[in-house]
C-alpha positions as CSV (number, residue, x, y, z in Angstrom):
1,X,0.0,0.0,0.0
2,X,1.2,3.6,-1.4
3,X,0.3,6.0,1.7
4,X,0.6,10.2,1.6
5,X,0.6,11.6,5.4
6,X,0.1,15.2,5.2
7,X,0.3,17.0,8.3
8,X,-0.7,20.4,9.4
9,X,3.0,20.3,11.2
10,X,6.0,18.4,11.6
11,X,5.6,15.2,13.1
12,X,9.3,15.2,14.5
13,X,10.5,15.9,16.8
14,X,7.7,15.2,19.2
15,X,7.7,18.8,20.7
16,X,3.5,18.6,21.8
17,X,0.5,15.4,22.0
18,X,-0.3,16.5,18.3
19,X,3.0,15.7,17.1
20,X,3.2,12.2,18.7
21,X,-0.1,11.7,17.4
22,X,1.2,11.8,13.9
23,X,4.6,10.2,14.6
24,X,3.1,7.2,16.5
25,X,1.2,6.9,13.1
26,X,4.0,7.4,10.9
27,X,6.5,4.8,13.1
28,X,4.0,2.0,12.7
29,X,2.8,2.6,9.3
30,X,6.8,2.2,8.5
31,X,7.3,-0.5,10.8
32,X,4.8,-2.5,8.4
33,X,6.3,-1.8,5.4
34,X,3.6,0.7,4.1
35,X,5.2,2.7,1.6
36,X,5.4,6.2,3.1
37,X,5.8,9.8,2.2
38,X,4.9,12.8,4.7
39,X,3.9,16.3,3.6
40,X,4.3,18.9,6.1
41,X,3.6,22.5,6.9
42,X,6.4,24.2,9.1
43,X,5.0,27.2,11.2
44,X,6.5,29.6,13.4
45,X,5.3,27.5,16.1
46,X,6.5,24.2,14.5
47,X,9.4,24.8,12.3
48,X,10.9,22.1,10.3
49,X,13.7,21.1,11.9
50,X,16.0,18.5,9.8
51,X,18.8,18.7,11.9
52,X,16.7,17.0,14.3
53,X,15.6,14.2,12.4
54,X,17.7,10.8,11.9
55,X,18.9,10.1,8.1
56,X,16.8,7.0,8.4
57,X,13.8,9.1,8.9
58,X,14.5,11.4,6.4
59,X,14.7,8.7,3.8
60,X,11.9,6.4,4.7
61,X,9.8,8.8,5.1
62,X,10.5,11.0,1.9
63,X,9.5,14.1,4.3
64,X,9.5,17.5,2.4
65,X,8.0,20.7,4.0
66,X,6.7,24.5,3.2
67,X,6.5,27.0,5.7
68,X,2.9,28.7,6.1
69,X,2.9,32.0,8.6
70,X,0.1,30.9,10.9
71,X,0.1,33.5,12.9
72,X,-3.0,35.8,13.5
73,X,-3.0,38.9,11.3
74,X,-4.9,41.8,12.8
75,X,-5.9,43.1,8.7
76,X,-6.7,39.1,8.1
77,X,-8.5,38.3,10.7
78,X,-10.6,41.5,10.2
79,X,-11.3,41.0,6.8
80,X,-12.7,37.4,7.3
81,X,-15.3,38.6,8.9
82,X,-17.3,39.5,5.7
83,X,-16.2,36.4,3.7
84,X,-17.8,32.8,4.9
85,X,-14.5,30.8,5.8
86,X,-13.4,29.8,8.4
87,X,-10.3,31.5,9.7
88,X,-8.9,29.1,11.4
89,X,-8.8,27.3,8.5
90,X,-7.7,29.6,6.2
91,X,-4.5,30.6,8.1
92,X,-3.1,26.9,7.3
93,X,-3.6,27.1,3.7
94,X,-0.6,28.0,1.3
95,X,-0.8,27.9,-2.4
96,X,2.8,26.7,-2.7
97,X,1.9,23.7,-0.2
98,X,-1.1,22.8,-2.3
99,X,1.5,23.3,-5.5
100,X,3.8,20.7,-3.2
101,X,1.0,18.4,-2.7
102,X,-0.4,18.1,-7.0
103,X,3.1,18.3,-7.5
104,X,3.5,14.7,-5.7
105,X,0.3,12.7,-6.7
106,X,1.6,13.5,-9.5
107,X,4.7,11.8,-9.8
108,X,3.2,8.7,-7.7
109,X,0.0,6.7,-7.6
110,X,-0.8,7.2,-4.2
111,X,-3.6,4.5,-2.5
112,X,-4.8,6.3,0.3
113,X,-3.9,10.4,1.5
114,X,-4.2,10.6,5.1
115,X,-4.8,14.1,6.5
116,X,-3.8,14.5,9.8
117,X,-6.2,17.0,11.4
118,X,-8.9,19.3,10.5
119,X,-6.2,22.2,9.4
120,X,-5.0,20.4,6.1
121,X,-8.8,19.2,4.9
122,X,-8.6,22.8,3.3
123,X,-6.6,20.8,0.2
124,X,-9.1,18.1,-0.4
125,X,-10.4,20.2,-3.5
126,X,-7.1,19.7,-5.0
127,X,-6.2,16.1,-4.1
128,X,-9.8,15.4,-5.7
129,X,-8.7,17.4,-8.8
130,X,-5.4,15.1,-9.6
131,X,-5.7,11.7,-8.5
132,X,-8.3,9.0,-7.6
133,X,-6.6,8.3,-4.1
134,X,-9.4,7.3,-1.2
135,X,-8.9,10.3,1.3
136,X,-9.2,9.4,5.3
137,X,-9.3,12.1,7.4
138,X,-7.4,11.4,10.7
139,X,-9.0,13.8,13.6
140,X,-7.7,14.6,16.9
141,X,-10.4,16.9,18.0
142,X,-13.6,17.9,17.3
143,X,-12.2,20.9,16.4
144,X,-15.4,23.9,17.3
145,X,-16.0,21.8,20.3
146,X,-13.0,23.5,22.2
147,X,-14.0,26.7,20.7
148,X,-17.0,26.7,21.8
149,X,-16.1,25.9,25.3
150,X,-13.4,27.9,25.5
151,X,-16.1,30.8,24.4
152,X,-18.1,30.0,27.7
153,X,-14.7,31.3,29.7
154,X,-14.8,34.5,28.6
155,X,-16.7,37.8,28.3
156,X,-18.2,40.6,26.1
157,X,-15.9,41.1,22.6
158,X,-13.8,38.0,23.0
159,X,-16.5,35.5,24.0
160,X,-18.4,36.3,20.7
161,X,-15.4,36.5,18.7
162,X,-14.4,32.7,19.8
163,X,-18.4,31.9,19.2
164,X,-17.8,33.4,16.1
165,X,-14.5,31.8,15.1
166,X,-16.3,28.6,16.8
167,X,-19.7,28.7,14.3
168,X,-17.7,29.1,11.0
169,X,-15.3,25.9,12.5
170,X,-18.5,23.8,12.8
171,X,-19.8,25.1,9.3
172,X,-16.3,23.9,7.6
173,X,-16.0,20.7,9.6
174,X,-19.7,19.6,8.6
175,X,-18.9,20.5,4.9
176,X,-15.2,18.6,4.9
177,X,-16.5,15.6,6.5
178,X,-18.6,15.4,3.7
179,X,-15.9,15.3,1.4
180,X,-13.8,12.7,2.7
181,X,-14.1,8.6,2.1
182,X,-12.9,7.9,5.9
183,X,-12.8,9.6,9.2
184,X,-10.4,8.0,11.6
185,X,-11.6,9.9,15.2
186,X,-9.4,9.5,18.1
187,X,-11.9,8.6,20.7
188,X,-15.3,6.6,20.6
189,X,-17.2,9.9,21.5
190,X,-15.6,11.9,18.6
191,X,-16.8,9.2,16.4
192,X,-20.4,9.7,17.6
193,X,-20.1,13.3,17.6
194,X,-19.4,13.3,13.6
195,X,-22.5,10.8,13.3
196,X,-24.3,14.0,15.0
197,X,-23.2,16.3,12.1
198,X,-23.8,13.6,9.6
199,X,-21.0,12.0,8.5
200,X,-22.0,9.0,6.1
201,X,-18.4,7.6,5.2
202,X,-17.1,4.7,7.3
203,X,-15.4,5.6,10.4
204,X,-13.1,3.7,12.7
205,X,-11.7,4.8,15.4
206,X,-8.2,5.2,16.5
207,X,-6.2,5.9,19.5
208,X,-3.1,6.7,20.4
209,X,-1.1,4.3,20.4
210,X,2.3,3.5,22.3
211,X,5.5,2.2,21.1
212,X,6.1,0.2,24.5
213,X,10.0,-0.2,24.1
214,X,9.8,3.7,24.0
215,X,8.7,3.8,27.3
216,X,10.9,1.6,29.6
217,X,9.1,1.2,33.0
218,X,10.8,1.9,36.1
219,X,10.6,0.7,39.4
220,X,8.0,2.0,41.2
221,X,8.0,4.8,43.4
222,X,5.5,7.2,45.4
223,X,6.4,10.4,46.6
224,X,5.1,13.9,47.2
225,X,6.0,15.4,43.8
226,X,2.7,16.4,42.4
227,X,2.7,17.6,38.6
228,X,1.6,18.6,35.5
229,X,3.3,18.7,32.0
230,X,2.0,19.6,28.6
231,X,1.9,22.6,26.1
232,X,0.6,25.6,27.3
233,X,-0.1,27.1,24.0
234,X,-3.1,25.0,24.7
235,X,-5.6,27.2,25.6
236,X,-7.3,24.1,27.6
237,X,-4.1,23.6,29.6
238,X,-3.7,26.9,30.5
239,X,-7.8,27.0,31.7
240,X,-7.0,24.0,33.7
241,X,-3.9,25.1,35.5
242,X,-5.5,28.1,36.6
243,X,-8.4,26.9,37.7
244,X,-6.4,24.1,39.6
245,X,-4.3,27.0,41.2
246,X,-7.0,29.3,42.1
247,X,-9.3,26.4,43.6
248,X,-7.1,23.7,44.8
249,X,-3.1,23.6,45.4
250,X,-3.9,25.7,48.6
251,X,-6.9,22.8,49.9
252,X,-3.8,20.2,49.3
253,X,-0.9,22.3,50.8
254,X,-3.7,22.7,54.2
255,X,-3.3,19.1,54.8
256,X,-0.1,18.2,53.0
257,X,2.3,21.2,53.7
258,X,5.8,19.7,51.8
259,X,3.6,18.7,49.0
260,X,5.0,19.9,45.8
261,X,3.6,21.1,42.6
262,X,5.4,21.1,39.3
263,X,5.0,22.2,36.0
264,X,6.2,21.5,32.8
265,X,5.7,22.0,28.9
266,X,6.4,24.3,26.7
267,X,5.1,28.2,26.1
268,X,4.7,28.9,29.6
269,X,3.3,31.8,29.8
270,X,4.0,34.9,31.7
271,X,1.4,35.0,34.3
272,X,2.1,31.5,35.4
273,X,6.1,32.2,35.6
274,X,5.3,35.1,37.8
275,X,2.8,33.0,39.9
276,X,3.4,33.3,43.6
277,X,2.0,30.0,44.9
278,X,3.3,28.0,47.2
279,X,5.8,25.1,46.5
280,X,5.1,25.7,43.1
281,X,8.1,24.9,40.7
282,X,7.2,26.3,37.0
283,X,10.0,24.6,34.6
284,X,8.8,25.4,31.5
285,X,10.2,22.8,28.5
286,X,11.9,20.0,29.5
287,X,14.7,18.1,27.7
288,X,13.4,14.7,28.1
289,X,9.1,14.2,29.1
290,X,9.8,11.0,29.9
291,X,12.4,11.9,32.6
292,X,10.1,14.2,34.1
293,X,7.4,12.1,34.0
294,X,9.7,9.3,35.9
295,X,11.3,11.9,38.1
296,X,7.3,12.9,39.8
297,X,4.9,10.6,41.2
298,X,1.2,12.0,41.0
299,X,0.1,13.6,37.4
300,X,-2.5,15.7,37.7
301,X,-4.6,17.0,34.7
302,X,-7.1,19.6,35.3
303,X,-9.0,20.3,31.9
304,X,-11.9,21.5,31.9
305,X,-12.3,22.1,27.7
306,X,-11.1,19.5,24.6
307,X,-12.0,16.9,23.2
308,X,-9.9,13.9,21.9
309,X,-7.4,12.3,23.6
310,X,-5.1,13.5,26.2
311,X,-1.6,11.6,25.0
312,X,0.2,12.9,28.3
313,X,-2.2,10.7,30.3
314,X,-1.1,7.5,27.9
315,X,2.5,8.6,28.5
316,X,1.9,9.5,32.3
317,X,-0.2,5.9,32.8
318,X,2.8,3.8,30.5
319,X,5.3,4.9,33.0
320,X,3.2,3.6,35.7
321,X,1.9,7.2,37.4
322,X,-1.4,8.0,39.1
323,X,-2.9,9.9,37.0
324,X,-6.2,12.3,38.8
325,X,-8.1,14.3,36.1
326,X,-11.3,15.0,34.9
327,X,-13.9,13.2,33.2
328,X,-12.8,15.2,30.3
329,X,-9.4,14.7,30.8
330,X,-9.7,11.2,30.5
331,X,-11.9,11.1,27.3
332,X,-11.5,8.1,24.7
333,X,-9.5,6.3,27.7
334,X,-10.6,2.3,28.7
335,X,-10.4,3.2,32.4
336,X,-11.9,1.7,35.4
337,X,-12.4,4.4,38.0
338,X,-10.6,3.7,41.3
339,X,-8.5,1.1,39.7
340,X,-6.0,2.8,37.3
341,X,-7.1,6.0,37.3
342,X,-8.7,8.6,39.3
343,X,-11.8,10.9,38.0
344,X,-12.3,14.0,39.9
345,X,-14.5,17.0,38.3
346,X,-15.0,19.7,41.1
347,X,-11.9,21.2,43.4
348,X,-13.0,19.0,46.6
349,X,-12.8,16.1,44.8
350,X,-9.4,16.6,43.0
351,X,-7.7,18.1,47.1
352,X,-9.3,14.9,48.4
353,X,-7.7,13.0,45.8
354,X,-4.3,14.3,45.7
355,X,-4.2,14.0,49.4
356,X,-5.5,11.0,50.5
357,X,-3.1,9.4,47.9
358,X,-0.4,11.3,49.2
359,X,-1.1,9.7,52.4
360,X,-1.2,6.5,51.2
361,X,1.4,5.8,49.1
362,X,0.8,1.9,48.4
363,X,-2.6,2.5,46.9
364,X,-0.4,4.6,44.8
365,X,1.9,2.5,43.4
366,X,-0.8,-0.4,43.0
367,X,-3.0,2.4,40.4
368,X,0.1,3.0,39.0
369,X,1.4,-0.6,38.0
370,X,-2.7,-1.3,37.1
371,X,-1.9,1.7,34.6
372,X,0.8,0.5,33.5
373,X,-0.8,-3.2,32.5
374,X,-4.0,-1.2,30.7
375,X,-1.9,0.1,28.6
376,X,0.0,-2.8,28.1
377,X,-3.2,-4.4,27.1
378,X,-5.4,-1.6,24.7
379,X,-2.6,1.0,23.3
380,X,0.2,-1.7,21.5
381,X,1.0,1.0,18.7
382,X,1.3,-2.2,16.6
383,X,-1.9,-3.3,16.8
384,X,-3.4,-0.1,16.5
385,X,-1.9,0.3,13.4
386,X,-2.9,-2.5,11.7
387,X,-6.1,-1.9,12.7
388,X,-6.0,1.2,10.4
389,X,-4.0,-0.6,7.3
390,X,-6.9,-2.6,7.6
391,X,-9.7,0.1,7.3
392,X,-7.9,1.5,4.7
393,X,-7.8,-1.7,2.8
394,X,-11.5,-1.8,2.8
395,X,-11.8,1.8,1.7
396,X,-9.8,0.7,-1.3
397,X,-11.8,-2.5,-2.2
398,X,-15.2,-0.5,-2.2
């Protein structure tokens, strides 16, 4: 099978959860022999970064790139109010990156083109136009979902600007899914949602999946290190760690008074670098997530907006951590409440959490290792994949 994988970024190196959710994809699709190419848009955000990629990637996975200025232009942004597209959308497409991408189906019979995310579907037009390739549609959010909700945390001008943005994101989404031959959601509840606004086209979904040997499992350990990592150009993470500083570090620190709190990812912005809170250690990016992850003990993840799946939690439960978040947080996840993960969705809850576990530090490890085997069990990157070869083999045979 002849796969394209264009993504609305790099998928290496793995700098946020979007870009493992494409490079998890793009590791197991080579692992079984597919033969690969990836497409990319490099932002200011994500730039391409070849020195950071291994010649073996380069060459198996063909990668080439264009870089698209995503950033939000006061003049642009303006003067998409009287058009009917969505700005969000628009700000990813490029003319030279479409040129990139009827340049290559071009010069290859491609099977299947998989779009990774919402932000590329602006080039189906032109994939349509030059080849007969079945296009699946790989989505990691229900994109105006989190626009929507992140529109019910604000006030006056912004709030109906985001409910703006947010209405001409579900206009665009309903059309695009209508223009696909597969959607490949993230989570079981994204899958329904499209059913909602009516997707026809087979659907299957897909997780994230882990490449196991990636994540060697320590011994382990409890402790008081409470944290949090993840990119806080999210506007969902950021939400979340306020809220969990303004409403609950202090109810732990009452009961728990060496308790520590920190924070990692990347972006961190200024208000939370300047934040005065006790015991609070804000590190910004880390060198290695996996090292921070196994240096910490109790991974908390406070979001109160998304949708998809949260791929820190996957990371956080492989290495065998408690994990407490919401039922949000923990979206698209097979976990058993109480037995490898903890669900808490108001303040009380998460303090009483975080402190009865820091109490009791066997219960601890044993949600931990119980973690540990679920995703042993449901996330085998291998598996997953072939799962999706599979689908797209159907596609192809219809």
């Amino acid at each position: 099978m002849k796969i394209l994988q264009i993504c609305l970024k790099p998928p290496f190196p793995e700098v946020d959860g979007g870009c493992k959710a494409m490079h998890v994809i793009t590791q197991g699709l080579l692992a079984k022999e597919v033969d690969l190419k990836v497409l990319t848009i490099s932002t200011p955000k994500h730039p391409f970064q070849k020195d950071k990629m291994a010649k073996s990637y380069l060459e198996k996975t063909k990668i080439e790139h264009v870089f698209v200025d995503t950033n939000v232009k006061p003049l642009g942004a303006f003067l998409n109010l009287f058009s009917s597209k969505s700005y969000n959308l628009e700000r990813f497409y490029s003319q030279e990156f479409e040129d990139l991408i009827v340049k290559t189906i071009k010069e290859a019979a491609y099977d299947v083109v998989l779009l990774e995310t919402f932000f590329v579907t602006g080039y189906i037009e032109a994939i349509r136009a030059n080849c007969s390739a079945k296009i699946v549609y790989q989505s990691q959010n229900i994109e105006h979902d989190i626009w929507e909700l992140n529109a019910k945390k604000e006030t006056g001008l912004k709030r109906w600007y985001l409910n703006f943005l947010a209405k001409r994101l579900k206009k665009a989404e309903i059309e695009n899914i209508q223009k696909v031959d597969g959607i490949v959601p993230i989570t079981d509840a994204d899958k329904e949602r499209f059913k909602v606004l009516g997707a026809k086209v087979p659907m299957l979904t897909v997780p994230f999946g882990i490449m196991l040997s990636d994540y060697k499992y320590e011994a382990p350990h409890s402790g008081n290190k409470v944290f949090h990592i993840g990119s806080m150009d999210w506007a969902p993470n950021q939400i979340g760690i306020k809220w969990f500083l303004d409403n609950i570090w202090d109810l732990v620190l009452t009961k728990n008074s060496s308790a520590e709190l920190n924070l990692a990812g990347r972006r961190m912005p200024a208000w939370l670098k300047s934040d005065g809170n006790t015991n609070l250690n804000v590190l910004g990016e880390v060198d290695s997530a996996i090292d921070f992850i196994n240096q910490n003990n109790i991974m908390v993840v406070p979001l109160l907006t998304g949708s998809g799946m949260r791929i820190k939690i996957i990371e956080g439960m492989t290495l065998g951590k408690l994990v407490i978040t919401t039922a949000i947080g923990a979206e698209g996840i097979n976990y058993t409440h109480q037995k490898n993960i903890i669900i808490a969705n108001s303040p009380e809850e998460f303090a009483n959490a975080i402190n009865y576990f820091l109490e009791n530090e066997a219960e601890q490890i044993a949600i931990g290792k119980a973690a540990r085997e679920l995703m042993e069990s449901d996330y085998d990157n291998g598996v997953i994949v072939d799962n999706l070869i599979h689908f797209c083999k159907d596609l192809l045979s219809k």
